[in-house]
N, C-alpha and C positions, 0 to 999 in steps of 0.2 A: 107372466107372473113376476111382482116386486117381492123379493123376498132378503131383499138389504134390509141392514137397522139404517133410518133416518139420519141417528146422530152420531159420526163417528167420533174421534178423538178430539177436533175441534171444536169441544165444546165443554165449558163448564157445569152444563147439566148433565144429571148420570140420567140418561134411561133412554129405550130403543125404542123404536116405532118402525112399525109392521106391517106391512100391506099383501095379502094373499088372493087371487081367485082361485077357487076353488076348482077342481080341472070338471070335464063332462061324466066322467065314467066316476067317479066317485059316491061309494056307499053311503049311507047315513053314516054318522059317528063321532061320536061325546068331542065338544069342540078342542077339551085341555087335550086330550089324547092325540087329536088330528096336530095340535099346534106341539107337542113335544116332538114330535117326527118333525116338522117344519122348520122348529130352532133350534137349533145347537147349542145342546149345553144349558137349554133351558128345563127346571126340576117341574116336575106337577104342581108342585108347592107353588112354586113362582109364580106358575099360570094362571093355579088358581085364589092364590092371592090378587092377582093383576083383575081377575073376573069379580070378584070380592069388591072391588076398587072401582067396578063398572069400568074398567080400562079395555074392554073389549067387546067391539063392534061387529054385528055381524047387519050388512046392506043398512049402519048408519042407525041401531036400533042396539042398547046394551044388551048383554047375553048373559046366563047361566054357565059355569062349568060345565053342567049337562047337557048345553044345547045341543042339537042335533045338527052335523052343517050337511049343504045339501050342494049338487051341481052348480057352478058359478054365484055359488055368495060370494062377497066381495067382505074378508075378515079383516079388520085393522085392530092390531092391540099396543098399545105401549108396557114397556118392560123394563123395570128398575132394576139396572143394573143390580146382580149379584155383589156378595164381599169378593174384594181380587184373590187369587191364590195365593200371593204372596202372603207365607204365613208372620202374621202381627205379635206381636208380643206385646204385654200390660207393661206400661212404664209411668213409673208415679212424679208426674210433669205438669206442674199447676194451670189449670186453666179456669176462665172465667166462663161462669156456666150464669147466664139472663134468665133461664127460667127451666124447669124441668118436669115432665108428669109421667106415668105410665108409658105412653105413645112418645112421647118428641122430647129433644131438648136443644135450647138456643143457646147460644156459648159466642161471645165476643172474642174471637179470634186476634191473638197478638201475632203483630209483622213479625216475620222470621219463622214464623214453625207452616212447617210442608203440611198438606191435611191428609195424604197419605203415604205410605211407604212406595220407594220406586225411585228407579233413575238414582240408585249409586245414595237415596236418602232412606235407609231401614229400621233408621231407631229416632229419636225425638220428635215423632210427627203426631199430629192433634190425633188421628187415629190410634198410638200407643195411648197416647192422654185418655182418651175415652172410653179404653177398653179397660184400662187399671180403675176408672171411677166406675164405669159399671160393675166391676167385678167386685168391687170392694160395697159398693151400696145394694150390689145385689147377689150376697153370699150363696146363695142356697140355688140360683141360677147358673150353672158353668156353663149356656150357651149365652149367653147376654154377652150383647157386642153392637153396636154399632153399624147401625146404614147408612151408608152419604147419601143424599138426595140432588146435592151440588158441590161445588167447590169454586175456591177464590185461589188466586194466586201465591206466590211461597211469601214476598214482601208485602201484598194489601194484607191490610188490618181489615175490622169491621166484623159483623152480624154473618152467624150462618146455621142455618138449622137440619140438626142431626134428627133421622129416623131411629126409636128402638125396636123395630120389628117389621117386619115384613111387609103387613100388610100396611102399617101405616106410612113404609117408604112408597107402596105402589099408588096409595093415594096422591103423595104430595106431588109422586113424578109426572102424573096426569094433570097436576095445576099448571106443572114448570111447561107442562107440552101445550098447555091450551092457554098459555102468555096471561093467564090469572095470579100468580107470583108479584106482587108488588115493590120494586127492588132501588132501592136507590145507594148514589156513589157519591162520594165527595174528590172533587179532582184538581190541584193546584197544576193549571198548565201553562206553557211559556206562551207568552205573547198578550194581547189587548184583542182579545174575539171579536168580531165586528157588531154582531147581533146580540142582543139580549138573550136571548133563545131559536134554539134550530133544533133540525134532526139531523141526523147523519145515518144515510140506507146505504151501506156500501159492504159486497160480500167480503167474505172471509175465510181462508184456508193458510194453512202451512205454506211459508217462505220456503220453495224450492232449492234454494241455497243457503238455506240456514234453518235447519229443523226446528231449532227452540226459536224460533220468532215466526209470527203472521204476519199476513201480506193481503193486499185491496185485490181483489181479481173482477174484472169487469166479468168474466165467463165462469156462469153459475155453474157448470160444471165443475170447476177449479175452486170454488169460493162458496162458501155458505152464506144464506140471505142472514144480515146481522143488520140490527136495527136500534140505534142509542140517540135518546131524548135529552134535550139539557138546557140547563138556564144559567144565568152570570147571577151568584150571590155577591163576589166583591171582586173591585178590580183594582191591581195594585200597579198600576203603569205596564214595568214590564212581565207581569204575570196575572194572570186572573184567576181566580178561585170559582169554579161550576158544581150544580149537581147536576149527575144522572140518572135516567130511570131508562133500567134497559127492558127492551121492547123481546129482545131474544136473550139466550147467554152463549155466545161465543169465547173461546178460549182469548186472554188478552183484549176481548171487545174493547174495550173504552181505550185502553194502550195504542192499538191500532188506526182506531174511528179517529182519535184527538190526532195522532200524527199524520193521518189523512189528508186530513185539513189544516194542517201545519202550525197545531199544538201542539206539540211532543208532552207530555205529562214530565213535571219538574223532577227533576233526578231520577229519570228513565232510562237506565244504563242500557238496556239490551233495545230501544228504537230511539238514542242518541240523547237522549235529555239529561244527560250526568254534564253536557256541556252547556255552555253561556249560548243560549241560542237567541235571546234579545236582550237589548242594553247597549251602552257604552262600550267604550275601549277602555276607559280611567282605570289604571291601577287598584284605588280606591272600590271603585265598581266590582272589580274579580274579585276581589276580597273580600268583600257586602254576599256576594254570593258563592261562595267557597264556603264560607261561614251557613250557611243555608243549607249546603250539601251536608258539612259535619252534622247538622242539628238533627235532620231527617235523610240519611241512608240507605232510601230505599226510593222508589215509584212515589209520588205523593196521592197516593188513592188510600180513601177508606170507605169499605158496605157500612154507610150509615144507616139503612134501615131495612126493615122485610114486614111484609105483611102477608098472610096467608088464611085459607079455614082449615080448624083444626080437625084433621082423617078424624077425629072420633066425636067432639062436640060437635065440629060445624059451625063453630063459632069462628070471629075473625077476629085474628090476632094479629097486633101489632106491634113490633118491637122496634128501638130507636137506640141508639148510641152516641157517646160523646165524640171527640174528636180523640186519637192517642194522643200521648204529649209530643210527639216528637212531632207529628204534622201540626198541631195546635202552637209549637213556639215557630215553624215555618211561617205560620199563615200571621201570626203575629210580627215577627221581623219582616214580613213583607209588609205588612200594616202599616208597620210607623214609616218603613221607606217610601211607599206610596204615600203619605200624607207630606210628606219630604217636598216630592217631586209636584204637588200641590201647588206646596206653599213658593215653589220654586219658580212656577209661572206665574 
């Protein structure tokens, strides 16, 4: 019997996956019942929102809360994550909200704000943000709050879509588990790529000597299967500008994948790209790219886009965003220097 969650800590998507057989001696009995003995800390609610969601499979057929489970079915359910314990407080902290209904809302996320509380970060994070908008748009509600469905990093910018309830986070979490999530990155990374386009299949787990950073593990036991697509929109000699569209979501995927293969993403303090890692020696030159660092102060990644069906229409939505300005004046002083280095041959 598998009765791990799938997706531990390394991973940007919030939700668990479930695999149970059922033992031989086992009575008939309501399957959400069977499955709250089974998971910890998991509410009725949850289950049966998850079943709601069709997130639960019994022998590879959706099921009813009701169902009855029998001798060796083989039950798999995926589970959107609960809100953390840590208790959140409303804090009135502007954010850009893309679109908003009943079920969901999409919010273009500025570099710098945490998207939840934890790790020494309790107050300023898109989570307090969103719990002071819901509260205040939705007076007469005091449980209105916010579901993550995902998350991006503390420095990327970009698109990301918040659940308002339950059930429609257990929907979205079964899109992110079945790679239907349509996701794209924009990434300024050091060097001249050789191909136009590639994939990069290489697992992923926590850097055993350094907990805030991942590491490439050949042994999938040590490493999560992580999978990121990508193409060269420009190239600027010593940097190239790609999208990605991730296949999986691994914590730091594209930070990793890109240094992999010996692109560090441009001012990627925590896997070495805050340094000149190609170009000249020329004084001139450090200075051309010190000037680069001030501009954009962080990883140079932004979630340009998301596309999904909406848990209650079933409609497909897609959302798209501009570049920030801080990565938008990068990718332009890279611009004219490349056309520089041009005109130079």
């Amino acid at each position: 019997m598998d009765d791990k969650p799938e997706i531990p800590e390394e991973s940007s998507e919030l939700f668990e996956h479930f695999r149970f057989v059922v033992d031989r001696g086992q009575n008939p009995l309501r399957i959400d019942k069977y499955l709250m003995a089974k998971i910890e800390n998991a509410s009725r609610n949850r289950i049966q929102n998850s079943a709601h969601a069709g997130n639960i499979l019994v022998n590879d057929v959706v099921v009813k809360p009701n169902h009855k489970v029998k001798p060796l079915d083989i039950i798999t359910i995926v589970l959107a994550y609960p809100p953390r314990d840590t208790e959140v407080y409303p804090e009135n902290i502007p954010i850009s909200i893309v679109y908003e209904d009943h079920d969901i809302m999409v919010i273009n996320k500025a570099p710098g704000m945490v998207v939840h509380p934890g790790h020494g970060n309790f107050t300023g994070t898109l989570q307090n943000a969103l719990l002071y908008h819901l509260q205040q748009t939705n007076p007469d509600d005091p449980d209105a709050k916010p579901y993550l469905v995902h998350r991006i990093d503390k420095d990327t910018s970009g698109i990301m879509l918040i659940a308002k309830n339950e059930l429609a986070q257990s929907k979205i979490a079964k899109q992110f588990f079945d790679h239907t999530i349509d996701r794209t990155y924009v990434a300024l990374v050091w060097g001249n790529i050789d191909h136009d386009e590639g994939t990069i299949d290489a697992n992923i787990g926590r850097d055993i000597r350094n907990r805030l950073v991942q590491a490439i593990y050949d042994d999938p036991e040590k490493g999560r299967h992580a999978v990121t697509h990508y193409h060269v929109l420009e190239r600027f000699g010593y940097v190239t500008l790609v999208e990605c569209r991730l296949e999986t979501g691994r914590t730091h995927q594209i930070r990793i994948h890109f240094k992999h293969i010996g692109h560090t993403l441009f001012n990627d303090d925590s896997y070495g790209g805050s340094e000149i890692l190609k170009g000249t020696t020329f004084t001139k030159y450090k200075q051309f790219v010190n000037n680069c660092f001030s501009l954009i102060p962080r990883q140079a990644l932004h979630a340009k886009s998301l596309g999904f069906i909406h848990p209650t229409t079933k409609e497909f939505m897609h959302f798209d965003s501009e570049y920030p300005a801080d990565l938008a004046a990068a990718i332009e002083k890279w611009r004219q220097y490349g056309k520089g280095l041009v005109n130079e041959e």
